[in-house]
C-alpha positions in Angstrom: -5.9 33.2 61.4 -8.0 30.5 60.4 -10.0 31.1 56.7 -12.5 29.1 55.3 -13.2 30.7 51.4 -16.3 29.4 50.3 -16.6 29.9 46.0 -19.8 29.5 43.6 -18.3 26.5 41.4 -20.7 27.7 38.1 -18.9 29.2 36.5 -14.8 29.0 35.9 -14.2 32.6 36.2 -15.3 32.2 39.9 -12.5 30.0 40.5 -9.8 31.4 38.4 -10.6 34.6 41.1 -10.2 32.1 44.0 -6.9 30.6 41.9 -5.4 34.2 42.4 -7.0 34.9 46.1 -5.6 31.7 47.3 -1.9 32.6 45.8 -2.1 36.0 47.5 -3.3 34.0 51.1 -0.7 31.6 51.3 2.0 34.4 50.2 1.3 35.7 53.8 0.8 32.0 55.4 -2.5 32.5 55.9 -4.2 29.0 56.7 -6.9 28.7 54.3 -9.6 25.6 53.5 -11.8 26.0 50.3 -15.0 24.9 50.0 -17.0 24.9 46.1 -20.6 24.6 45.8 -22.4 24.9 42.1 -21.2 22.1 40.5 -20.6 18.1 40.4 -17.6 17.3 42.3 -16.0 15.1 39.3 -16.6 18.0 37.1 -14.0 20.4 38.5 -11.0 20.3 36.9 -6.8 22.3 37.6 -7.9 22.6 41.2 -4.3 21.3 42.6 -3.9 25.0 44.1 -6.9 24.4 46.5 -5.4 21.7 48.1 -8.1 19.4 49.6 -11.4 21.6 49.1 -14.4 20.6 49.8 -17.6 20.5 47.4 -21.2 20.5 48.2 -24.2 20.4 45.8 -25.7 24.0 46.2 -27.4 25.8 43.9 -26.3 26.2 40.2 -28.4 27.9 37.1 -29.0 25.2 34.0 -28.5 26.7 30.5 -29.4 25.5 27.3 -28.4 26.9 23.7 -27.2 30.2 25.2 -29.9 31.0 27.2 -30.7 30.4 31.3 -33.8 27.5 31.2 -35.8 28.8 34.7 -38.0 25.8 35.0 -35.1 23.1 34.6 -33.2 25.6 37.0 -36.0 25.2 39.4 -36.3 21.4 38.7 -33.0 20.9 39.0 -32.3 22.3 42.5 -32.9 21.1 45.9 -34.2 23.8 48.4 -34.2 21.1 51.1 -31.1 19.5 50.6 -29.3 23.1 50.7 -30.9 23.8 53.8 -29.0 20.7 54.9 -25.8 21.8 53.8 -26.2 24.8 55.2 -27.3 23.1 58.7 -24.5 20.8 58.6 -21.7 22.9 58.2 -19.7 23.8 61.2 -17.8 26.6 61.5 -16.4 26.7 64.9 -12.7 26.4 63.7 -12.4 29.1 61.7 -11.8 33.0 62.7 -13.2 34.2 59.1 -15.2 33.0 56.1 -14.1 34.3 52.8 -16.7 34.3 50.3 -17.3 34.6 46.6 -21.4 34.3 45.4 -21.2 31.0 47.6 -24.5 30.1 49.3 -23.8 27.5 52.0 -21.0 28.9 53.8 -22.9 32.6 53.6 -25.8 31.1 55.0 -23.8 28.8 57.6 -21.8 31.4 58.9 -24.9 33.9 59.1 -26.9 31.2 61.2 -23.7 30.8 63.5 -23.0 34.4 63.6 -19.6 34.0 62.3 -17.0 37.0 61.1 -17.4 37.2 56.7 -16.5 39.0 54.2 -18.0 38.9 50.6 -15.5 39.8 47.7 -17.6 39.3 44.5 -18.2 40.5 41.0 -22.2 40.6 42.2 -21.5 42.5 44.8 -21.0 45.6 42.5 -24.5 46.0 41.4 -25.3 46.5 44.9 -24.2 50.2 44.2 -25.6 52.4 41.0 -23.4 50.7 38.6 -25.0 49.7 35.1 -27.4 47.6 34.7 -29.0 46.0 31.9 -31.9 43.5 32.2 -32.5 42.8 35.7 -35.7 41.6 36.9 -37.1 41.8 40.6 -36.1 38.4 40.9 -32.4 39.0 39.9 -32.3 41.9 42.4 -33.6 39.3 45.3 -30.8 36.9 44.1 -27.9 39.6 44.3 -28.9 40.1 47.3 -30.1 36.6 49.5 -28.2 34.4 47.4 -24.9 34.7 49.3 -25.8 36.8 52.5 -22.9 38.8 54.7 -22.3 42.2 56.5 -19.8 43.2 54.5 -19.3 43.4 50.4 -16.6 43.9 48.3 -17.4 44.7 44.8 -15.5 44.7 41.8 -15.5 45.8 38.5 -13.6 47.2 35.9 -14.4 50.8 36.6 -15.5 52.5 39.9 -18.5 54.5 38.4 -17.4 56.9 41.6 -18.7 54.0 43.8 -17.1 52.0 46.8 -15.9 49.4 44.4 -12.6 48.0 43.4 -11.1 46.9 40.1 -11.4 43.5 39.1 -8.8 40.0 40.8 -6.7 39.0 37.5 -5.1 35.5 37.9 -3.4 35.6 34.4 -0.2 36.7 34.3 1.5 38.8 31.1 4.1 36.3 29.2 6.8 38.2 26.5 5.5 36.8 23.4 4.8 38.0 20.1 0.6 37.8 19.2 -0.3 35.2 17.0 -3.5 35.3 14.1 -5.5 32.9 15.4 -9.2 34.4 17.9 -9.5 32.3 20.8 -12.9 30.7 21.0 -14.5 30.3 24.5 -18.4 29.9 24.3 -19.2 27.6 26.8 -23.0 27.9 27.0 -23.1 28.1 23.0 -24.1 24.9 21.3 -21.3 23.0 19.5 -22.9 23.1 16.1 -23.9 26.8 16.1 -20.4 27.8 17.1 -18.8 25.2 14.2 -21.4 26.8 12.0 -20.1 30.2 12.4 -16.8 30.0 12.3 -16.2 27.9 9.7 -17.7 30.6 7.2 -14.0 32.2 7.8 -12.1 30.1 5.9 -9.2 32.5 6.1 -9.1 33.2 9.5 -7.6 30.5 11.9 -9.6 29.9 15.2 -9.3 28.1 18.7 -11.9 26.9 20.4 -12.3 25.6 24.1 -15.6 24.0 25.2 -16.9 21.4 27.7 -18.0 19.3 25.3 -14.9 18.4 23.6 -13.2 15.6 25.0 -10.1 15.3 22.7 -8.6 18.0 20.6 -9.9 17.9 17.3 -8.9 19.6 14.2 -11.9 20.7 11.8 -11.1 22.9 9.0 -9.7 26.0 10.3 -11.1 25.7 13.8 -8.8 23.7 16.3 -11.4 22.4 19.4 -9.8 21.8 22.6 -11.3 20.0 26.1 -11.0 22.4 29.2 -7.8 22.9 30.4 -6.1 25.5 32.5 -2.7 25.5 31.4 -3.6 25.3 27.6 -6.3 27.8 27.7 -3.1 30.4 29.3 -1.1 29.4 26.7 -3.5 30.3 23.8 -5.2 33.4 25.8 -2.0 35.1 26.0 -0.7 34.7 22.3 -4.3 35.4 20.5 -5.4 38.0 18.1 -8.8 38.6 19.9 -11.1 36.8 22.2 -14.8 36.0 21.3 -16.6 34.6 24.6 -19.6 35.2 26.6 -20.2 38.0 29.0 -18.5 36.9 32.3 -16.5 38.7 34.4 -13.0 37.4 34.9 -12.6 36.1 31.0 -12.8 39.8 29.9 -11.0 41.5 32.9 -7.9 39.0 32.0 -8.1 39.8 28.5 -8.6 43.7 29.2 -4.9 43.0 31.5 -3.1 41.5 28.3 -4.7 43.8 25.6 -6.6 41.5 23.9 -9.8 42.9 21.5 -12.8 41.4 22.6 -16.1 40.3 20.8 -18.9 39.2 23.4 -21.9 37.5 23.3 -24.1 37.5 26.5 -26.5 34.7 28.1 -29.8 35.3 27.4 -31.8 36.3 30.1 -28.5 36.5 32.1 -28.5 39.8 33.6 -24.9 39.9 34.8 -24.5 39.5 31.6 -25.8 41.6 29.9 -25.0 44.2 32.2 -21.1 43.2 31.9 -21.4 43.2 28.0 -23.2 46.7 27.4 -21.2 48.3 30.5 -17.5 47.1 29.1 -19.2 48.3 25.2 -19.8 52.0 26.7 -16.3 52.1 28.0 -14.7 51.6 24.8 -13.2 48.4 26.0 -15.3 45.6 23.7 -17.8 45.0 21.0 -21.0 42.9 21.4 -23.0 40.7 19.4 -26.4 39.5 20.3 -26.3 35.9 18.8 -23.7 34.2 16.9 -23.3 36.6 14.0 -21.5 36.2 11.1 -21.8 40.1 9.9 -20.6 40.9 13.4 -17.6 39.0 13.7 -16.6 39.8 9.9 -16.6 43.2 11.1 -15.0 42.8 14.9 -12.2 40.5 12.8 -11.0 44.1 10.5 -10.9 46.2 14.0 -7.0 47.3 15.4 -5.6 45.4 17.8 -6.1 46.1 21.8 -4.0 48.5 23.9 -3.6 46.5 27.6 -5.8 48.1 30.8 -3.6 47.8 33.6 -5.0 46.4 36.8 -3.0 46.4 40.2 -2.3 43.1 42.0 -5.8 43.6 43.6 -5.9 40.1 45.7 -2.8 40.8 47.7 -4.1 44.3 48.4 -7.0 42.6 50.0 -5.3 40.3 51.1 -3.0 42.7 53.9 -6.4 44.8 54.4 -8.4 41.8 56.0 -4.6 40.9 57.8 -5.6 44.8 59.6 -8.2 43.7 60.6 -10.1 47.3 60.3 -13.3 45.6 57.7 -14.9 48.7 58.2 -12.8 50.9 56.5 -12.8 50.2 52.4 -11.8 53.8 51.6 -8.1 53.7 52.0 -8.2 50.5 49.9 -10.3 51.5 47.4 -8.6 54.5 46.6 -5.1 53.3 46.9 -5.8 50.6 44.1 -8.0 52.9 41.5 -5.3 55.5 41.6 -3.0 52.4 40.1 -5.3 51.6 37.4 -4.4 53.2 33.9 -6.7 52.4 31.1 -6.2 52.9 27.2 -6.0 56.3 25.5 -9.6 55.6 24.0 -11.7 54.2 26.7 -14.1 56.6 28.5 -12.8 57.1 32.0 -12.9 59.8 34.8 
């Protein structure tokens, strides 16, 4: 079997799911070719699991100061030059396209009527799972953006719908918590994030964004550039996590029991959704902006207890080697009935 795995290239939790997807693949020899689509190609960065991937332009969302910007979005994408992509692409040598919220192979392999399977955070709020803040528009996106027969959602609880738990690429090291909170606002303006956090001149912080290009020391902050093996490092020996509302940051910090503070995207409705469905559950805390009173408070909470997630990519991984697609039930009950979450989260 021949895979292409096509992945939106917007955001880093998109690829840190392919990172663990592409493990589980090659684990069973699978012959796999990647393909990224979101983001400028010199802007990727840790990608030396993929191999040689390809990148194309595609569509991407701009934000500015923690909120999405619709007319630059719209400025800033190229309908015609997508449809191009998507024209250009040929498929013929593959038996299956993987795909994760990634528009020009969905769209090429619907046009030349080739075999794919969707397996996507999105593709959860396809079913009656919460939902906070979505327009009609956001509603059209979940569901054209990326089309395909066949969706596999995930999320960190089933709500009782055909859904499975999240794809964790982090993996548990034996070491001892430090005190430090590990920063990572990456739509958060540099100065409003220095602003905050250096009103805690007791508490120690480390801070990754994209617009540090050397590590730099400031008071008690310690800002870092984007790296993979350095963000690991400090993720697994934090004290607590404040980030934005994505899906993979939270779901590995949830695996290594790590308290989270989250801030969502404005006018992001994934966002939002993720932020107020993980706060219900008992599993975070949430902040609307970057506030000092609620991080003063979130800094005096307990520690985490760990959520414990199967090895959900290999799982998939020897479902689509069956070759029944059809047939999610076994698989989604086999890998909830693993999952075993913290004395005090809500649960069913």
């Amino acid at each position: 079997m021949k895979i292409l795995y096509g992945v939106q290239g917007t955001g880093n939790g998109h690829i840190a799911r392919a990172r663990a997807m592409c493990h589980a693949l090659k684990e069973k020899q699978i012959d796999v070719d990647f393909l990224f689509s979101g983001r400028a190609a010199g802007d990727y960065f840790a990608m030396e699991a993929f191999g040689e991937y390809q990148t194309r332009r595609g569509l991407t969302f701009i934000t500015e100061n923690g909120r999405i910007n619709y007319p630059q979005t719209v400025i800033k994408n190229n309908v015609v030059e997508l449809w191009q992509e998507i024209s250009a692409m040929d498929l013929s040598s593959y038996d299956l396209i993987l795909n994760d919220f990634e528009p020009v192979t969905a769209w090429a392999a619907k046009q030349q009527k080739k075999a794919i399977i969707s397996i996507s955070h999105q593709n959860a709020f396809r079913y009656p799972v919460p939902l906070k803040g979505a327009s009609w528009i956001d509603k059209q996106v979940i569901r054209y953006f990326a089309p395909s027969p066949l969706y596999l959602g995930l999320h960190w609880h089933h709500f009782n719908q055909p859904i499975l738990p999240p794809i964790v690429h982090t993996k548990k090291e034996k070491v001892n918590a430090e005190s430090y909170i590990l920063i990572y606002l990456p739509f958060e303006s540099l100065e409003d994030i220095k602003d905050l956090l250096l009103r805690f001149t007791s508490q120690t912080f480390v801070c990754f964004h994209p617009q540090i290009s050397v590590e730099t020391q400031i008071d008690n902050i310690r800002f870092f550039p984007l790296s993979l093996e350095e963000f690991q490092h400090y993720l697994n020996r934090c004290a607590g996590i404040i980030a934005n509302g994505g899906f993979e940051l939270p779901s590995e910090a949830l695996t290594l029991g790590k308290k989270l503070l989250l801030k969502p995207l404005a006018g992001q409705f994934e966002q939002l959704s993720n932020v107020a469905t993980l706060e219900s559950l008992g599993l975070a805390s949430s902040m609307e902006s970057l506030d000092a009173s609620v991080v003063r408070r979130w800094l005096d909470e307990e520690s985490a207890e760990s959520v414990d997630y199967p090895d959900v990519a290999s799982a998939i991984v020897e479902w689509v080697l069956k070759g029944d697609w059809s047939n999610t039930e076994q698989l989604t009950d086999q890998l909830w009935s693993q999952v075993d979450f913290p004395s005090y989260a809500f649960h069913e």
